[in-house]
N, C-alpha and C positions, 0 to 999 in steps of 0.2 A: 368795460366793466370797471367800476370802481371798488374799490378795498379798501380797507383801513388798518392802520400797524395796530399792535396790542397798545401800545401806549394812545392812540388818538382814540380808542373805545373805551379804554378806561375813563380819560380825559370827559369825554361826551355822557357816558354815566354816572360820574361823580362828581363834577361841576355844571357842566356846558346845558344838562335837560331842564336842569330851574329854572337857566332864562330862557325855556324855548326851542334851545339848538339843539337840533335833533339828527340820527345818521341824513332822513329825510332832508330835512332842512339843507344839510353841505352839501348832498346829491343837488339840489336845486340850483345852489350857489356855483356847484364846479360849471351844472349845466350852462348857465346862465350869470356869469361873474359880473357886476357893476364896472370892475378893472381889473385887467390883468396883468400880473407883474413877473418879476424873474427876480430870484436873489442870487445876486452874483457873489456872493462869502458860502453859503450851503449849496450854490447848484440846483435850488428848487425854485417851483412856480409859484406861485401866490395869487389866490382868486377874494377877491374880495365884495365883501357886500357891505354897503353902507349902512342900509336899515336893519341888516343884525348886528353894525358893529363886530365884525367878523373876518380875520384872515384866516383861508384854510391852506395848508403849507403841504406842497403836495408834489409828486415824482411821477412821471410817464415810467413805466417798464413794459415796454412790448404792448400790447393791444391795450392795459388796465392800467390808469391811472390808482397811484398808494397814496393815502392819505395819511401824511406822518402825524403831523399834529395842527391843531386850531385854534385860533391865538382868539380871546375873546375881550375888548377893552372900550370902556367908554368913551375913553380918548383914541380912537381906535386913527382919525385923521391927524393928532399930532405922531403918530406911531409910526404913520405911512411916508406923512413928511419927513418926518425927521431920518429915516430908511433913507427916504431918497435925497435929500440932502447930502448926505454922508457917501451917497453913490453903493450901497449895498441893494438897494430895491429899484430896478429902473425898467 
């Protein structure tokens, strides 16, 4: 089951539906991530999709994946690089 904290629903109704991203939309992305990553500084996963321009920053707890929050950028490949550069996203 997937979830979402109060902060990523807010997040996704007051920014994230203009361009598109929708609860839908990150259900699709967790399903099916273009790449997946780990952030070794928060301890969360990182699913990403290229053609939304989209990291969704997210937590296994028992059977449901939480979806903390959704980072949305147009530069969204200098964001990933530069992550793992630094050795925070690998």
């Amino acid at each position: 089951m997937i979830k979402f904290t109060d902060h990523a629903k807010e997040k996704i109704l007051k920014e994230l539906q203009k361009l598109g991203i929708t609860k839908q939309v990150i259900m699709k992305i967790l399903r099916n991530p273009d790449e997946l990553l780990y952030d070794t500084s928060a301890y969360r996963f990182v699913a990403l999709s290229w053609s939304h321009n989209v990291a969704v920053i997210y937590e296994k707890a028992a059977d449901n994946l939480v979806v903390i929050t959704v980072i949305y950028s147009s530069e969204l490949k200098h964001v990933v690089q530069r992550r793992k550069r630094i050795g925070r996203w690998i």
